[in-house]
Biotite code that builds the C-alpha atoms (Angstrom):
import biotite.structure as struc

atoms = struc.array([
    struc.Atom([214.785, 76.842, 116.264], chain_id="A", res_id=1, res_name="UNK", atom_name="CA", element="C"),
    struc.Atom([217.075, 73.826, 117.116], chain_id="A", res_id=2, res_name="UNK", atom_name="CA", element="C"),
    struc.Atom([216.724, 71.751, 120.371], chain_id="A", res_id=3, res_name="UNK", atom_name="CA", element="C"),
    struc.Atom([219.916, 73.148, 121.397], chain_id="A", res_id=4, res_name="UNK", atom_name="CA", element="C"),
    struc.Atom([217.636, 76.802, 121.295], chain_id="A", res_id=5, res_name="UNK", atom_name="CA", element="C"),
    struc.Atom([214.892, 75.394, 123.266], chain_id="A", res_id=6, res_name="UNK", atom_name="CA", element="C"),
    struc.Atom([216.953, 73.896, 125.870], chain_id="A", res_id=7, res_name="UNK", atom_name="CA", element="C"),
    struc.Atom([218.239, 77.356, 126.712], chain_id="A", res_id=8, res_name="UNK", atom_name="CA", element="C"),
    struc.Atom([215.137, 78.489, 127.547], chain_id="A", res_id=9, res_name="UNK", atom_name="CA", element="C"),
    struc.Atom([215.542, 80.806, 131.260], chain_id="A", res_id=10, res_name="UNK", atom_name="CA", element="C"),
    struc.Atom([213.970, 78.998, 133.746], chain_id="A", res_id=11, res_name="UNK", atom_name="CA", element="C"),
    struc.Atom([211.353, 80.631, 135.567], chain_id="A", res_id=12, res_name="UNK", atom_name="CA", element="C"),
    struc.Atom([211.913, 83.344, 138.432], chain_id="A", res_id=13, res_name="UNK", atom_name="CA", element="C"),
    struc.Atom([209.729, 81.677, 140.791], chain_id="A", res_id=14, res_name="UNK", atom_name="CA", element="C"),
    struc.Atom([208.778, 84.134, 143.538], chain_id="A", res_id=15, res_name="UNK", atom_name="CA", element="C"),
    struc.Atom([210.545, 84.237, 146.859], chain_id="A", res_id=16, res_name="UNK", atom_name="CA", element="C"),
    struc.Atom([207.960, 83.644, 150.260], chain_id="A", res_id=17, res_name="UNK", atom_name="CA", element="C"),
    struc.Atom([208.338, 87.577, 150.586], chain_id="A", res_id=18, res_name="UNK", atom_name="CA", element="C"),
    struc.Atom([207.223, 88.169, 146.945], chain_id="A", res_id=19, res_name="UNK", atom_name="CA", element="C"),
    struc.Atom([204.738, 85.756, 147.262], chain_id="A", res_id=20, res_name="UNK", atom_name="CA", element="C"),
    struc.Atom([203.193, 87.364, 149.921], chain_id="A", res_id=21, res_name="UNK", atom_name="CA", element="C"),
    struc.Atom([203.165, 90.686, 148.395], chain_id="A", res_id=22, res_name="UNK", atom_name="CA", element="C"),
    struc.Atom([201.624, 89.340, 145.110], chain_id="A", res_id=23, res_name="UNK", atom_name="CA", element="C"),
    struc.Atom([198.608, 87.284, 146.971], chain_id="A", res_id=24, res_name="UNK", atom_name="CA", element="C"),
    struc.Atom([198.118, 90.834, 149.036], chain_id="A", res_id=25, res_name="UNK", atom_name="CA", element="C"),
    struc.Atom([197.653, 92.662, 145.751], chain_id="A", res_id=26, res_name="UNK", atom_name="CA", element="C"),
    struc.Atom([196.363, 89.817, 144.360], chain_id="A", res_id=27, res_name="UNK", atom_name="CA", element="C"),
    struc.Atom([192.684, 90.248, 147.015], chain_id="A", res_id=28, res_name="UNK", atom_name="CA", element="C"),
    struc.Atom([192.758, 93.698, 146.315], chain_id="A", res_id=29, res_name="UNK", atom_name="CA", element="C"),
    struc.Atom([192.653, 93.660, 142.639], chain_id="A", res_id=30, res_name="UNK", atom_name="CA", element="C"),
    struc.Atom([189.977, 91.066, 142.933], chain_id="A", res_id=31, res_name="UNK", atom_name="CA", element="C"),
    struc.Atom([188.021, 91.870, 145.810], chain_id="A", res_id=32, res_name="UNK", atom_name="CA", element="C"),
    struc.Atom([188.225, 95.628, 145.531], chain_id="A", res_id=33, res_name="UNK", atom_name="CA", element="C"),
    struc.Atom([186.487, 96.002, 141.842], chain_id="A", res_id=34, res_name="UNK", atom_name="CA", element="C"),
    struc.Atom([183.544, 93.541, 142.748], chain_id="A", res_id=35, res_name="UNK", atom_name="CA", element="C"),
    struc.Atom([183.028, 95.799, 146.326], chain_id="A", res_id=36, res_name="UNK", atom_name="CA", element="C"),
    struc.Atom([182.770, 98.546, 144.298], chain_id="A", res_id=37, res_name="UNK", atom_name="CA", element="C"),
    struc.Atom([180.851, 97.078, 142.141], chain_id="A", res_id=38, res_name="UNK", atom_name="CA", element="C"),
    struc.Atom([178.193, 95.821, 144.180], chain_id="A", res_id=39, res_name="UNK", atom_name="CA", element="C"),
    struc.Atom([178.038, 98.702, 146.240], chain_id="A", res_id=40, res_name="UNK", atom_name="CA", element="C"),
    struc.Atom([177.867, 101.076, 143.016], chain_id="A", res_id=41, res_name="UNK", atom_name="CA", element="C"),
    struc.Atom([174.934, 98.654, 141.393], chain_id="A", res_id=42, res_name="UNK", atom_name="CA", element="C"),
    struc.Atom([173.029, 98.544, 145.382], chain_id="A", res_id=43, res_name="UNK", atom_name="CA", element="C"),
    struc.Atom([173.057, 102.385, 145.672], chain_id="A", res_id=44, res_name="UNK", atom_name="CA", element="C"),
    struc.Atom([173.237, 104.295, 142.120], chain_id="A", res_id=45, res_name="UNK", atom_name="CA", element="C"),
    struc.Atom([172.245, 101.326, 139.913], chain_id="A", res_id=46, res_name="UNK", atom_name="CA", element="C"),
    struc.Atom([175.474, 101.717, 137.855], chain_id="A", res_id=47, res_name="UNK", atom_name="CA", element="C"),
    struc.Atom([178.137, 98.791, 137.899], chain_id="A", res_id=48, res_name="UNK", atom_name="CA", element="C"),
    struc.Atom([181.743, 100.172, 138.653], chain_id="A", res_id=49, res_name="UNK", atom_name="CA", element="C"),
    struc.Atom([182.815, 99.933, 135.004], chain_id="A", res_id=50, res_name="UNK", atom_name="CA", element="C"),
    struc.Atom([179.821, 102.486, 134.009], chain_id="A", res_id=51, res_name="UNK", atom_name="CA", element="C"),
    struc.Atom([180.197, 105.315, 136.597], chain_id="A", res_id=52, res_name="UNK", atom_name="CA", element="C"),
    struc.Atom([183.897, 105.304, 135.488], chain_id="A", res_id=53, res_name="UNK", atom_name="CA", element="C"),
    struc.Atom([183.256, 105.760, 131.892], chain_id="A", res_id=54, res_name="UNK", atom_name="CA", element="C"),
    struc.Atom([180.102, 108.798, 133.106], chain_id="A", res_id=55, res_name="UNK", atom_name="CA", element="C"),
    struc.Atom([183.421, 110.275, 135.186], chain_id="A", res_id=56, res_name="UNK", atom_name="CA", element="C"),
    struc.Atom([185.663, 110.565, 133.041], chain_id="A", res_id=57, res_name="UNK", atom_name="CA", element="C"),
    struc.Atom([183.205, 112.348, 130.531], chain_id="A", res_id=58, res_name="UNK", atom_name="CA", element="C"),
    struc.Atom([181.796, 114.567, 133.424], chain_id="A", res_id=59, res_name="UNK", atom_name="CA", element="C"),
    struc.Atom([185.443, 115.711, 133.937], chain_id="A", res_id=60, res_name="UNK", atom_name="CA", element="C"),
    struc.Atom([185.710, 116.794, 129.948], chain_id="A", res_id=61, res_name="UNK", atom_name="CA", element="C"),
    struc.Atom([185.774, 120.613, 129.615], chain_id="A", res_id=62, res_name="UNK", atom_name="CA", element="C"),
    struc.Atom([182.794, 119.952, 126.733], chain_id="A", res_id=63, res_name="UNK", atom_name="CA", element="C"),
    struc.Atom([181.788, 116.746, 128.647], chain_id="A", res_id=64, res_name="UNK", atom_name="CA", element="C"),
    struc.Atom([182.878, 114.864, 125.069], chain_id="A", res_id=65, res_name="UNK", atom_name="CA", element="C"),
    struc.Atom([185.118, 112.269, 124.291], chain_id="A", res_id=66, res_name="UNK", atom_name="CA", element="C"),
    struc.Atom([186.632, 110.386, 121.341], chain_id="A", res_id=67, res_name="UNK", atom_name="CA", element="C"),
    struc.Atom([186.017, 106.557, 122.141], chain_id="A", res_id=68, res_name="UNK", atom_name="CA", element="C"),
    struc.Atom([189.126, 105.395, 121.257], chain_id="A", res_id=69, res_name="UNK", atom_name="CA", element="C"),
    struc.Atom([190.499, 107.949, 124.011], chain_id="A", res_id=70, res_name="UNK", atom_name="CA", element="C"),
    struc.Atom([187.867, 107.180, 126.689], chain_id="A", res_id=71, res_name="UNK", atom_name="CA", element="C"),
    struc.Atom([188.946, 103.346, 125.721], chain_id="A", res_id=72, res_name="UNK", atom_name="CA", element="C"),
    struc.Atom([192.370, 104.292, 126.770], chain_id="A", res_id=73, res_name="UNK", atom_name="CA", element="C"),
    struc.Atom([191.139, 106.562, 129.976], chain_id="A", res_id=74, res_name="UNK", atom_name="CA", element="C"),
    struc.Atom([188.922, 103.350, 130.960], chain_id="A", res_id=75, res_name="UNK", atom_name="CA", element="C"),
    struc.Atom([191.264, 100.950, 131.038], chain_id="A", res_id=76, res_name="UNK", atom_name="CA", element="C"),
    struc.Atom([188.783, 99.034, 128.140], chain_id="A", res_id=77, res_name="UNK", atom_name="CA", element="C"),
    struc.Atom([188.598, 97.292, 124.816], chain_id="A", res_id=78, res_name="UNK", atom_name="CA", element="C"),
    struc.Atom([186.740, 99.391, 122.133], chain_id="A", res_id=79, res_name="UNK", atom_name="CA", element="C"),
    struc.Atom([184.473, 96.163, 122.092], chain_id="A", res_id=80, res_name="UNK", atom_name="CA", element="C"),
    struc.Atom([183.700, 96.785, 125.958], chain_id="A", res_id=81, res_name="UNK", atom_name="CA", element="C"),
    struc.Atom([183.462, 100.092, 126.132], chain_id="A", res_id=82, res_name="UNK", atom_name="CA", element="C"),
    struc.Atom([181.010, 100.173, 123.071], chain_id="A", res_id=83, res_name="UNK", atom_name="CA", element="C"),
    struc.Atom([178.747, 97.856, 124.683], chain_id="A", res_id=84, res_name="UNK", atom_name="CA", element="C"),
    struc.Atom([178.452, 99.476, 127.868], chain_id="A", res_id=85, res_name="UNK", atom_name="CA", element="C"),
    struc.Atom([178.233, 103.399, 126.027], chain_id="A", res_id=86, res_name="UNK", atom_name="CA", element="C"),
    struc.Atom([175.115, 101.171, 124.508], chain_id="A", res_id=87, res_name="UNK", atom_name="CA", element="C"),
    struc.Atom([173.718, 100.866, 127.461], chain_id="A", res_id=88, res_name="UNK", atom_name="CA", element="C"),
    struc.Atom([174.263, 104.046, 128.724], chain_id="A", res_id=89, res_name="UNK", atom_name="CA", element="C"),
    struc.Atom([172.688, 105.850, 125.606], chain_id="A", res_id=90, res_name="UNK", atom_name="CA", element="C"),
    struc.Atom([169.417, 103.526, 125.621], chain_id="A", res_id=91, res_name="UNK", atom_name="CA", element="C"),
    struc.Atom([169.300, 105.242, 128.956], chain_id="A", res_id=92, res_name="UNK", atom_name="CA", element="C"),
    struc.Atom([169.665, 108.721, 128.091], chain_id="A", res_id=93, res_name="UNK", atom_name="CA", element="C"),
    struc.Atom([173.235, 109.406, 129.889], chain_id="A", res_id=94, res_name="UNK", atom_name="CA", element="C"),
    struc.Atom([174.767, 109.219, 127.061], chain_id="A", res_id=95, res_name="UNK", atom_name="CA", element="C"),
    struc.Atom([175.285, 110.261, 123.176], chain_id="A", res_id=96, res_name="UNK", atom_name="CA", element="C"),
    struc.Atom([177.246, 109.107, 120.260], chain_id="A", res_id=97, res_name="UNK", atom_name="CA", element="C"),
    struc.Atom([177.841, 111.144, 116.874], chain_id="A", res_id=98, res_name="UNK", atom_name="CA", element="C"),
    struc.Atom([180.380, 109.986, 114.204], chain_id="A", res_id=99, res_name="UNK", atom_name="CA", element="C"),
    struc.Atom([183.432, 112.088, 113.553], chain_id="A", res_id=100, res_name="UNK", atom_name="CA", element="C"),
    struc.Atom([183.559, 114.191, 110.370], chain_id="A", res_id=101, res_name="UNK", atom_name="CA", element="C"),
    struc.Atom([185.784, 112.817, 107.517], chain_id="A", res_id=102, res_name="UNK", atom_name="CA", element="C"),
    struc.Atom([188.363, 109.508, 107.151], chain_id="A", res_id=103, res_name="UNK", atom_name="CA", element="C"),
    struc.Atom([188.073, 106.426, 109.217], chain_id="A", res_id=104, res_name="UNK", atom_name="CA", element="C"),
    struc.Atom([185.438, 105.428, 111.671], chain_id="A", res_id=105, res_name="UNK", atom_name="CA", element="C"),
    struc.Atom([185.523, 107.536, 114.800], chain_id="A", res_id=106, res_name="UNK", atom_name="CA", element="C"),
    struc.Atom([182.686, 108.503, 117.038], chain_id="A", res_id=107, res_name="UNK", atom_name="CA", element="C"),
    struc.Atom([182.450, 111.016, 120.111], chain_id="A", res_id=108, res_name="UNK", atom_name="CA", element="C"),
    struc.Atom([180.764, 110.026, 123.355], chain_id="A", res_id=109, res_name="UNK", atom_name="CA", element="C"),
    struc.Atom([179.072, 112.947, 124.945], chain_id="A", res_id=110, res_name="UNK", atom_name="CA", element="C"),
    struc.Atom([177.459, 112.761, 128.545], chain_id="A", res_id=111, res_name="UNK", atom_name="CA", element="C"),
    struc.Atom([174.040, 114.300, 127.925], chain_id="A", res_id=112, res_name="UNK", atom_name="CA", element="C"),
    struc.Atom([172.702, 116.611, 131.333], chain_id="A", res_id=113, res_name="UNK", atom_name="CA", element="C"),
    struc.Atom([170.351, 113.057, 132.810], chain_id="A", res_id=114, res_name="UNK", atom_name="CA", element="C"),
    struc.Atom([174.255, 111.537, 132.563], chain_id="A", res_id=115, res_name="UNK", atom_name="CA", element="C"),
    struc.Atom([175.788, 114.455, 134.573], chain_id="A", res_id=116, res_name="UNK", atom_name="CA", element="C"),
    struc.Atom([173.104, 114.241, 136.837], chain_id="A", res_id=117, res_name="UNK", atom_name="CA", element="C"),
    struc.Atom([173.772, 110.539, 137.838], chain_id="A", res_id=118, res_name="UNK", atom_name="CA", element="C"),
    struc.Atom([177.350, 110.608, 138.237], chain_id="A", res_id=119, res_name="UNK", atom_name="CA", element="C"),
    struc.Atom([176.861, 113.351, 140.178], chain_id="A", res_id=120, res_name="UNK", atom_name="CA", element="C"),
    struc.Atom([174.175, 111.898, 142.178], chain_id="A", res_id=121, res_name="UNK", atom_name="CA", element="C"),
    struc.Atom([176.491, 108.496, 142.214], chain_id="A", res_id=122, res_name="UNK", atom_name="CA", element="C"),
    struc.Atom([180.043, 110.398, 143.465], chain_id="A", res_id=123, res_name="UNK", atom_name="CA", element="C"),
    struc.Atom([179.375, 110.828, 147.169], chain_id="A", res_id=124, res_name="UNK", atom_name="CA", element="C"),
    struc.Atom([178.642, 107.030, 147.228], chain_id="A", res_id=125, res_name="UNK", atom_name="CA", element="C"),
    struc.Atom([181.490, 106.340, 144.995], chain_id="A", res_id=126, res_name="UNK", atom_name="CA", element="C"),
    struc.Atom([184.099, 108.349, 147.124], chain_id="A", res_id=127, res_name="UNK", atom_name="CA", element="C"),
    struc.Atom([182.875, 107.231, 150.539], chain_id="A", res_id=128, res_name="UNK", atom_name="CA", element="C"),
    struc.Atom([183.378, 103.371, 149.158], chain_id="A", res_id=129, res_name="UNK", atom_name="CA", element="C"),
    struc.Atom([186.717, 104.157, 148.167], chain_id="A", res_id=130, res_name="UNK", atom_name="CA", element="C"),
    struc.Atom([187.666, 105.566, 151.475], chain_id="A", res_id=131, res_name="UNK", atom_name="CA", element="C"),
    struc.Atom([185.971, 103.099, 153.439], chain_id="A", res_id=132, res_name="UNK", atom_name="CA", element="C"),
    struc.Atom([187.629, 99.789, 151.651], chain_id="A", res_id=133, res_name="UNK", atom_name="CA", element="C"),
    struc.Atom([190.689, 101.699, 150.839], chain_id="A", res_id=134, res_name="UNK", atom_name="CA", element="C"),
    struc.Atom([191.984, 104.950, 151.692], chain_id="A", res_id=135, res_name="UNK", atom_name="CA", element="C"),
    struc.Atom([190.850, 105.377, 155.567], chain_id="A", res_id=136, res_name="UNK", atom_name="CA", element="C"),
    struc.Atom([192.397, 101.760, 156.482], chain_id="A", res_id=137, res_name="UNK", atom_name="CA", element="C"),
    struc.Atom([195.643, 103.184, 155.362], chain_id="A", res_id=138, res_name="UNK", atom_name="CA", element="C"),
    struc.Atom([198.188, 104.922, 157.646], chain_id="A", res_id=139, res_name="UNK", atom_name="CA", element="C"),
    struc.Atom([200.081, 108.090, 156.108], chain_id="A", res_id=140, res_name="UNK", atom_name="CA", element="C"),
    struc.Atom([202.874, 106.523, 154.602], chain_id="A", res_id=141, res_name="UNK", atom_name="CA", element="C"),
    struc.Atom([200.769, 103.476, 153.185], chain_id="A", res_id=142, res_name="UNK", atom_name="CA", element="C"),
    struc.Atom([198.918, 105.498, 151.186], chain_id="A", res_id=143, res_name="UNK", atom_name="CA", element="C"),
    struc.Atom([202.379, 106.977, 149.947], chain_id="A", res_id=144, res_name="UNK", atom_name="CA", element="C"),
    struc.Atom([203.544, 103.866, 149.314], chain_id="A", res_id=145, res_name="UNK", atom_name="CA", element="C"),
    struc.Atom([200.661, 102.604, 147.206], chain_id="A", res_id=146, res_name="UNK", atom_name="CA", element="C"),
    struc.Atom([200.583, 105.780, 145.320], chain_id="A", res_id=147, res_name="UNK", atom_name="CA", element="C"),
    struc.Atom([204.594, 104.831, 144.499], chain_id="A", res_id=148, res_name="UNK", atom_name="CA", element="C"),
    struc.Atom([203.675, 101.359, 144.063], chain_id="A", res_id=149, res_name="UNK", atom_name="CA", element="C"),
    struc.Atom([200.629, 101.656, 141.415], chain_id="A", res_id=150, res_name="UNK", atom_name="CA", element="C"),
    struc.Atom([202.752, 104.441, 139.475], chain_id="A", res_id=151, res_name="UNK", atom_name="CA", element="C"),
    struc.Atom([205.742, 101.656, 139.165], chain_id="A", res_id=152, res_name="UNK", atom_name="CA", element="C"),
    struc.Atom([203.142, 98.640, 138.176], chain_id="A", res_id=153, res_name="UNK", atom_name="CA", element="C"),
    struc.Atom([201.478, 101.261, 135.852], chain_id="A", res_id=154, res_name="UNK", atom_name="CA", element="C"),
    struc.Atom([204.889, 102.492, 133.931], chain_id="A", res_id=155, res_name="UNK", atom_name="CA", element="C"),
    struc.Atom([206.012, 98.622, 133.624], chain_id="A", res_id=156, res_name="UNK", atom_name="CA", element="C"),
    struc.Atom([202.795, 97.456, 131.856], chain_id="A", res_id=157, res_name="UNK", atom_name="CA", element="C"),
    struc.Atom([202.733, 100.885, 129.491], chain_id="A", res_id=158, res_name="UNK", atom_name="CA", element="C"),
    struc.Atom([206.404, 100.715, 129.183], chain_id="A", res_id=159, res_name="UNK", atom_name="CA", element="C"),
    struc.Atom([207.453, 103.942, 130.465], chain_id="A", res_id=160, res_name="UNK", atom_name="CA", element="C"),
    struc.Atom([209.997, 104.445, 132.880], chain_id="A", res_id=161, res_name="UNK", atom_name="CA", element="C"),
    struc.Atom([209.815, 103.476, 136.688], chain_id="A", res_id=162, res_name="UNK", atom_name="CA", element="C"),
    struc.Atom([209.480, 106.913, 138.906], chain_id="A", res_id=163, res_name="UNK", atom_name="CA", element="C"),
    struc.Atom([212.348, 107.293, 140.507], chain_id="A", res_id=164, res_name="UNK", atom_name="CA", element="C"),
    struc.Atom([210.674, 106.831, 144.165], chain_id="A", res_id=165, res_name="UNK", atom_name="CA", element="C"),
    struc.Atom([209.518, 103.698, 143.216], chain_id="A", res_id=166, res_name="UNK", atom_name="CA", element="C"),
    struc.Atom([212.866, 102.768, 141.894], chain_id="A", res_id=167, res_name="UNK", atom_name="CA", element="C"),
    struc.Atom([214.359, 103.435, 144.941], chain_id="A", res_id=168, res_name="UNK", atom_name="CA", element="C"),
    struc.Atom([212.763, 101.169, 147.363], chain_id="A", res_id=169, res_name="UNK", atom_name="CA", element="C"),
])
């Protein structure tokens, strides 16, 4: 790289006092939200957040089974995380792991019937927290808006294309 190269580099787009605004807004609630939820989920089912997520996503499995690497993806986790916490979760009972047949190192993650049983115990808790910190403050078209707004952040970070709604405005 000559100098010449590194002088070119772009400046930054520094953020406008409306953008700013915006990002500080979304900013609280992708801080303040998880650690409510959190809390809340620890006080009243003794499951963090991150561990009734991964028990809901199996409980909505057809055979309540999951490759890791896929519940990884469906978590929003590293396969170093999510192992950890399906640790956990198995010295508890809610949980099982059993390797995959044949090439390569892949396990399944089943949610045993003491597992169903908690996140469905936990769910009711879990959905009234949701509404209460974010859903029922909402008018109408908010909550249109944020579902446009998470499905445009989500496709730029995955790479996929921007829904057209979102594009829009």
């Amino acid at each position: 790289m000559t100098s010449t190269a590194g002088a070119r580099r772009a400046e930054p787009r520094w953020l406008n006092q409306e953008e700013l605004a915006a990002w500080l807004a979304n900013s609280a609630i992708m801080i303040s939200l998880p650690a409510a939820l959190d809390a809340r989920m620890q006080r009243e089912s003794q499951l963090t957040f991150f561990e009734y997520m991964v028990l809901s996503v199996l409980s909505e499995q057809e055979d309540r089974t999951m490759q890791m690497s896929a519940l990884a993806v469906r978590t929003s986790a590293s396969l170093s995380r999510l192992s950890h916490v399906v640790g956990r979760l198995e010295t508890r009972g809610l949980l099982t792991r059993s390797r995959i047949p044949g090439p390569g190192r892949r396990t399944n993650t089943t949610l045993t019937e003491a597992g169903y049983d908690v996140v469905v115990a936990a769910a009711p808790g879990h959905v009234a927290a949701v509404r209460e910190y974010l859903i029922d403050p909402l008018e109408p078209r908010d909550l249109q808006a944020l579902q446009r707004i998470g499905s445009a952040v989500e496709a730029a970070i995955n790479g996929g294309p921007v829904p057209r709604a979102a594009a829009e405005e």
